[in-house]
C-alpha positions as CSV (number, residue, x, y, z in Angstrom):
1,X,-28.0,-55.6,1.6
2,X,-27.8,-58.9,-0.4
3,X,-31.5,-59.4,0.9
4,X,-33.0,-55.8,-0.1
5,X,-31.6,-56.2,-3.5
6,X,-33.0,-59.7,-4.1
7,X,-36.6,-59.2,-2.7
8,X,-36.4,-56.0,-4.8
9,X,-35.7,-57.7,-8.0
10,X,-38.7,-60.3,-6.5
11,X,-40.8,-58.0,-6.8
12,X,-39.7,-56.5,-10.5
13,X,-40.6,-60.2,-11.8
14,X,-44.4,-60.0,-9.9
15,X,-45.0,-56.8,-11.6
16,X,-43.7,-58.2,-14.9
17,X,-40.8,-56.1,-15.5
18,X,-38.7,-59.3,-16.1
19,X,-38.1,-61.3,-18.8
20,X,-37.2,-65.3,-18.2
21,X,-33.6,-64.4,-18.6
22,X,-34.0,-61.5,-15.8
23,X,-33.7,-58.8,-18.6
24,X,-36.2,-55.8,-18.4
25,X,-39.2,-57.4,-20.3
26,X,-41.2,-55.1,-22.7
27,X,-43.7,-54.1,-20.2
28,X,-40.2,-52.8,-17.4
29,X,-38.8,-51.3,-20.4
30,X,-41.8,-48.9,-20.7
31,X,-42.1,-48.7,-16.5
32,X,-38.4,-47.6,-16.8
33,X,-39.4,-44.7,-18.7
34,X,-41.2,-43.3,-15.9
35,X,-39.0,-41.1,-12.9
36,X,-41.3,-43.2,-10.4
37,X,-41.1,-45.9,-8.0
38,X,-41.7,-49.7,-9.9
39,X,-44.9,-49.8,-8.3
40,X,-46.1,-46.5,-9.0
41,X,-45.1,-46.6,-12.8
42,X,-47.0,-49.8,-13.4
43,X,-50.0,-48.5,-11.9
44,X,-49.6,-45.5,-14.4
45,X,-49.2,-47.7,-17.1
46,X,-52.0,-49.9,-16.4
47,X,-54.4,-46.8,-16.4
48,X,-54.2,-47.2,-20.4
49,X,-55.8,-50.5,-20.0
50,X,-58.4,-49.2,-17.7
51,X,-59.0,-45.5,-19.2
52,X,-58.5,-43.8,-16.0
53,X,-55.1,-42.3,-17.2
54,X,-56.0,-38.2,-16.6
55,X,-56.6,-39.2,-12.7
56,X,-53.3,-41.6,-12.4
57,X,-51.2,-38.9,-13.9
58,X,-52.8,-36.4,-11.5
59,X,-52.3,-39.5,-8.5
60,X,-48.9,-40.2,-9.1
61,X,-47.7,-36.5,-9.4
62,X,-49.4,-35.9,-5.8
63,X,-47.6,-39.0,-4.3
64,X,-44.7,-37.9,-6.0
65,X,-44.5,-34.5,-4.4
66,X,-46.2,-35.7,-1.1
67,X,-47.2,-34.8,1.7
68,X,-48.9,-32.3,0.6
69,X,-50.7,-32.2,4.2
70,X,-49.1,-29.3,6.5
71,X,-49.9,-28.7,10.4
72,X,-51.7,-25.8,10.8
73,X,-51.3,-23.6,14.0
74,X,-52.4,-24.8,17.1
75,X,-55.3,-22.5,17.6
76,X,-57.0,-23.3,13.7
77,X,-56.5,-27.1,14.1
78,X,-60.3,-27.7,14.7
79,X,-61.2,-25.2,11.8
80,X,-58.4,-26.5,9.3
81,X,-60.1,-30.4,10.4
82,X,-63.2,-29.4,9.1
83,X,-62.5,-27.4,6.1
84,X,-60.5,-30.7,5.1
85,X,-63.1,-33.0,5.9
86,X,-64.9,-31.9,3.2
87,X,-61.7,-32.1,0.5
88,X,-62.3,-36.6,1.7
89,X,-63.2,-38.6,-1.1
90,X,-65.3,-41.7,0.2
91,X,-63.0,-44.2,-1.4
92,X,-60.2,-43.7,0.2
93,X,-56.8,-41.5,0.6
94,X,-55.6,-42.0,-3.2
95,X,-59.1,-40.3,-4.2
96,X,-58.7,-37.5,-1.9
97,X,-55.3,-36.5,-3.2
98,X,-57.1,-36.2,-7.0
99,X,-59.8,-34.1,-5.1
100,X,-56.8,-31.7,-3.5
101,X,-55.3,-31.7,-6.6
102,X,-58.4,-30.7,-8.5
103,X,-59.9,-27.8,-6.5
104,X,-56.0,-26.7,-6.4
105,X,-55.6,-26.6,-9.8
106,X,-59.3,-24.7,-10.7
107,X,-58.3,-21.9,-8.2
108,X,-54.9,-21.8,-9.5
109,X,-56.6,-21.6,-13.5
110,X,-59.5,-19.5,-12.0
111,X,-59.9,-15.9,-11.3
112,X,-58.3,-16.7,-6.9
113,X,-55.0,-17.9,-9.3
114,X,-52.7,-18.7,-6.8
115,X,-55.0,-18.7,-3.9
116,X,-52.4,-19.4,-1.0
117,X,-55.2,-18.8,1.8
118,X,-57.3,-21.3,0.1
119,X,-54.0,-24.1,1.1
120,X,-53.8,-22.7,4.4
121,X,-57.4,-22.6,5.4
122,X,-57.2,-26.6,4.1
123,X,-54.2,-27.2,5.7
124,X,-52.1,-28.6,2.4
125,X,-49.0,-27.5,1.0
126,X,-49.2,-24.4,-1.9
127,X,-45.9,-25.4,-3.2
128,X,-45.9,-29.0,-2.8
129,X,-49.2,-28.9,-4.8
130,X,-47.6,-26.6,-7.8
131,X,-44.6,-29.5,-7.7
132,X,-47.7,-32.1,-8.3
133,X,-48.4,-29.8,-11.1
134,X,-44.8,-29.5,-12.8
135,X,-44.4,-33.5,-12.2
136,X,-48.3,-34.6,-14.1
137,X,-46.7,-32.4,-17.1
138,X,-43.5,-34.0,-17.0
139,X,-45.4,-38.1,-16.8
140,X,-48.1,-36.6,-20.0
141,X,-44.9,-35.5,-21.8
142,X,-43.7,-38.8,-21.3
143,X,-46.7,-40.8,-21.9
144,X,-47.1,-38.9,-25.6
145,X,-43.4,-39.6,-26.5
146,X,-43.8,-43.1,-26.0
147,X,-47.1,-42.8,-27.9
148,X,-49.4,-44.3,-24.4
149,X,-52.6,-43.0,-24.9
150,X,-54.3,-40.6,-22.4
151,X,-58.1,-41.1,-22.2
152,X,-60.5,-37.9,-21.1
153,X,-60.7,-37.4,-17.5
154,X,-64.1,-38.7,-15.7
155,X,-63.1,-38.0,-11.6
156,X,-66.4,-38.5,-10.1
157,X,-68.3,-41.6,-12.1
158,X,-68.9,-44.9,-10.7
159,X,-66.9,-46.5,-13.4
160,X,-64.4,-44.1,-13.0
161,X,-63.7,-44.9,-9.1
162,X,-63.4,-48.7,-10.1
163,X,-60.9,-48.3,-12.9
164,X,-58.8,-46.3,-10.2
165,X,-58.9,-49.4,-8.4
166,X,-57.8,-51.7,-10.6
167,X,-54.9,-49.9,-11.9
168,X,-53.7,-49.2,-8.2
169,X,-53.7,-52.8,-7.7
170,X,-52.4,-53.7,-10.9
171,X,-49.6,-51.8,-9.3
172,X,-49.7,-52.2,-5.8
173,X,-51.0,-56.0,-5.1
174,X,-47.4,-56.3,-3.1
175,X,-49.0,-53.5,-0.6
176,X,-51.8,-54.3,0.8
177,X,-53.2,-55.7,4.2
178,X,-56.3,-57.0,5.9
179,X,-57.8,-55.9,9.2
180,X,-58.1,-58.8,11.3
181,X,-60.0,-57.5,14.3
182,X,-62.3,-55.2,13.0
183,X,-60.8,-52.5,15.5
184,X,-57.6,-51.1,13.3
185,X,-55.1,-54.2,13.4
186,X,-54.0,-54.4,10.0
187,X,-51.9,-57.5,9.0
188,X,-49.8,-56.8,5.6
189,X,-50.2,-59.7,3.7
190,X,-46.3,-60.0,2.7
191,X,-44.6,-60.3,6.0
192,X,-47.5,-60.8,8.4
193,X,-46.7,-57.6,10.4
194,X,-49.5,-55.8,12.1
195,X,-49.6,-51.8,11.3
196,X,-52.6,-49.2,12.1
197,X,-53.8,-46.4,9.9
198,X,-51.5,-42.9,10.1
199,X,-53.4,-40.6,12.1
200,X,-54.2,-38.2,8.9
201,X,-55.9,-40.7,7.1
202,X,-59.0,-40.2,5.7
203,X,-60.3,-43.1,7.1
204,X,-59.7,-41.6,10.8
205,X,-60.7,-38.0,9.8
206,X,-64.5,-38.6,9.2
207,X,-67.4,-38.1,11.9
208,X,-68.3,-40.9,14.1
209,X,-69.6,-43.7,13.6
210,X,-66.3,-44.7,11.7
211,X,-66.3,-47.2,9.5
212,X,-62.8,-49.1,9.2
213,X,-62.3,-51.1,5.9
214,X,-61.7,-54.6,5.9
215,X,-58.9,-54.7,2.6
216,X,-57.0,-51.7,2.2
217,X,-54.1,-51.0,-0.1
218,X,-51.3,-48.5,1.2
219,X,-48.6,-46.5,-0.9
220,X,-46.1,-46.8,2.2
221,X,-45.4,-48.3,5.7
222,X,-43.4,-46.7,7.9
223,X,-42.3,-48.9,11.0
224,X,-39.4,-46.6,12.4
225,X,-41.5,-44.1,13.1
226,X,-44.9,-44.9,14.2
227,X,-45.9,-48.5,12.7
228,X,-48.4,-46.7,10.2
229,X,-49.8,-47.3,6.7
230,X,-49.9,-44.2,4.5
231,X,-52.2,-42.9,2.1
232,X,-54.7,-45.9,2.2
233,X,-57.8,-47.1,0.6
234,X,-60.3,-49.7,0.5
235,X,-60.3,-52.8,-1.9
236,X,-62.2,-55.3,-2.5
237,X,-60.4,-58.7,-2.5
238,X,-62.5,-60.2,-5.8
239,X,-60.5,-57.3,-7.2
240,X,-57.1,-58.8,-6.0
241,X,-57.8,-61.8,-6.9
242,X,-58.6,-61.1,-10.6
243,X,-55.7,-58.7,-10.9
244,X,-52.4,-59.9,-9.0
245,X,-50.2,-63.1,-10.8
246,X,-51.6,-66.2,-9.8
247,X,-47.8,-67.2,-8.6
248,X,-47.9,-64.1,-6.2
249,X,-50.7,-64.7,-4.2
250,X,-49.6,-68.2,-4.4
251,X,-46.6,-67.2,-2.0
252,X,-47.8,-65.2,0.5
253,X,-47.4,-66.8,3.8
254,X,-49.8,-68.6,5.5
255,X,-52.5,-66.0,7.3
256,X,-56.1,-66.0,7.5
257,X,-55.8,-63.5,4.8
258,X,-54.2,-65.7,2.4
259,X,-56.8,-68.3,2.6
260,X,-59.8,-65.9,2.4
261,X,-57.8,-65.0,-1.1
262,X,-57.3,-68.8,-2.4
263,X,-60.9,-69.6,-1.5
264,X,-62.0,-66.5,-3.6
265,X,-59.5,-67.5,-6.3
266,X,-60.5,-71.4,-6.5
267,X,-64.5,-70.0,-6.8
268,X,-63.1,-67.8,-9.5
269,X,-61.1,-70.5,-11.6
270,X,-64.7,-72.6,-11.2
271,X,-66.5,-69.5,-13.1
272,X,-63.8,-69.4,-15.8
273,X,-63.8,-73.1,-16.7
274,X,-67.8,-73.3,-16.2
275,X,-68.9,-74.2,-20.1
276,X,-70.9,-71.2,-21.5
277,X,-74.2,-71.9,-22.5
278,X,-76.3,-72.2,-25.0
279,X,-76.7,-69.3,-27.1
C-alpha cells in the first residue's frame, strides 16, 4: 500500500540511509550491504562506533534465525522454566539471546559438541541456534569485506551492556514504548497503541516480585495475534534522547511519553550550550 511504502521510506530517512535527494546516503549504502532488516543493520553498524561489534553480530544472527525458544512437553514445562530462568540476562531479552547463543556455541566447540539434550532440557531450538551460527559468519564475512572493524568480544562488563544499548537504539529508536501504568500497559511511542509483553519474555519469566520496566525497546509487535511486544528490554530514556535525530523525536505524537522525552531533551541542549569552565 501507497501508505506502507511511504512510512517505510520515513523511516529509511530517520535512520540516515537517505541522502537529500532520496538516494541511498553513504551510511544506507553500507546498511544495504547487510541481508537484514533496516533497523537491524544499522544497529550492527553502529556497534563499530560503540565497540560492542562481537555481541551485535552474535544478536542479530539470533534474531535472524528466531525464535529460537521451542515448547517443551507438557509434563517438563516446570523443569524446562527453570533451567531457562537461569539462561536470563538481567537487561533484558536482546542479552539473553547472546547468553543462549554463548553457552550453545561452548558446548557445541567443547567436548558435549552438539549437545542436543542440552537445547531440550532449555527448551531452545538446536537447529535454529546452528542457523544463528551460519548467519554471524556470513555478517563477519561481510563486515571484513567492507573493511568495518570488529572489536574483541567483552559479554558480561558494565561498559559492555551499555554499548549494547546504545547501538540497539541507534537502530531501534522507531521501536520503543513506555509503560504508562506501571502494571504492563505499554504505549509505543509511534502510533500511541497500547501492547503488553509476550508471555516468554524475560521480563515475565523471573521469580516474584517482578519488576516491569518503565522504557523498553522491542524487535517486533505483533497485533494479529496477541497485541505483544517481542524480544524486549529496558532503556533508559537519557539514552534516547542522546541517540535518536532530533527531527524524530520531534514528530512523535503527542503522549505523556513524548513530553517526558522533550523535557529530557530541552535539559540536555541546556548542558551542551552551558560555557565550560575555567581550566
Amino acid at each position: 500500500a501507497p501508505e506502507s511504502l511511504m512510512q517505510a521510506l520515513e523511516d529509511l530517512d530517520y535512520l540516515a540511509a537517505l541522502d537529500d535527494d532520496g538516494n541511498l546516503s553513504e551510511v544506507g549504502i553500507i546498511m544495504s550491504e547487510f541481508p537484514l532488516d533496516p533497523q537491524l543493520a544499522k544497529a550492527l553498524i553502529a556497534s563499530c562506533e560503540f565497540d560492542c561489534v562481537e555481541e551485535m553480530v552474535s544478536l542479530a544472527a539470533m534474531l535472524t534465525a528466531s525464535p529460537c525458544f521451542v515448547p517443551p512437553s507438557t509434563h517438563l514445562e516446570e523443569a524446562v522454566a527453570l533451567r531457562r530462568r537461569a539462561l536470563l540476562h538481567p537487561n533484558g531479552d536482546h542479552f539473553t539471546l547472546i547468553n543462549i547463543f554463548n553457552a550453545f556455541q561452548q558446548r557445541e566447540h567443547g567436548q558435549d559438541a552438539g549437545d542436543e539434550g542440552w537445547c531440550r532440557k532449555h527448551g531452545v531450538g538446536v537447529e535454529g541456534l546452528r542457523l544463528a551460527g551460519t548467519v554471524r559468519t556470513e555478517l563477519l564475512e561481510v563486515m571484513r569485506r567492507i573493511e568495518l572493524p570488529v572489536s574483541p568480544p567483552a559479554f558480561g562488563s558494565d561498559t559492555n551492556a551499555l554499548n549494547i544499548q546504545r547501538a540497539l537504539i541507534s537502530g531501534y529508536f522507531l521501536k520503543v514504548a513506555r509503560d504508562i501504568d506501571g502494571s504492563g500497559n505499554y504505549v509505543m511511542l509511534t502510533h500511541k497503541h497500547v501492547a503488553h509483553l509476550a508471555p516468554a519474555c524475560g521480563y515475565l519469566l523471573r521469580p516474584p516480585p517482578r519488576r516491569l520496566p518503565p522504557w523498553v525497546l522491542y524487535h517486533e509487535f505483533t497485533i494479529s495475534q496477541d497485541n505483544c511486544l517481542r524480544v524486549v528490554s529496558e532503556i533508559q530514556p537519557q539514552m534516547l534522547v542522546e541517540l535518536a535525530p532530533q527531527y524524530y523525536l520531534s514528530n512523535l505524537p503527542p503522549s505523556e511519553g513524548r513530553d517526558l522525552l522533550m523535557e529530557l531533551r530541552e535539559k540536555l541542549v541546556v548542558v551542551e550550550d552551558a560555557p565550560a569552565g575555567p581550566e
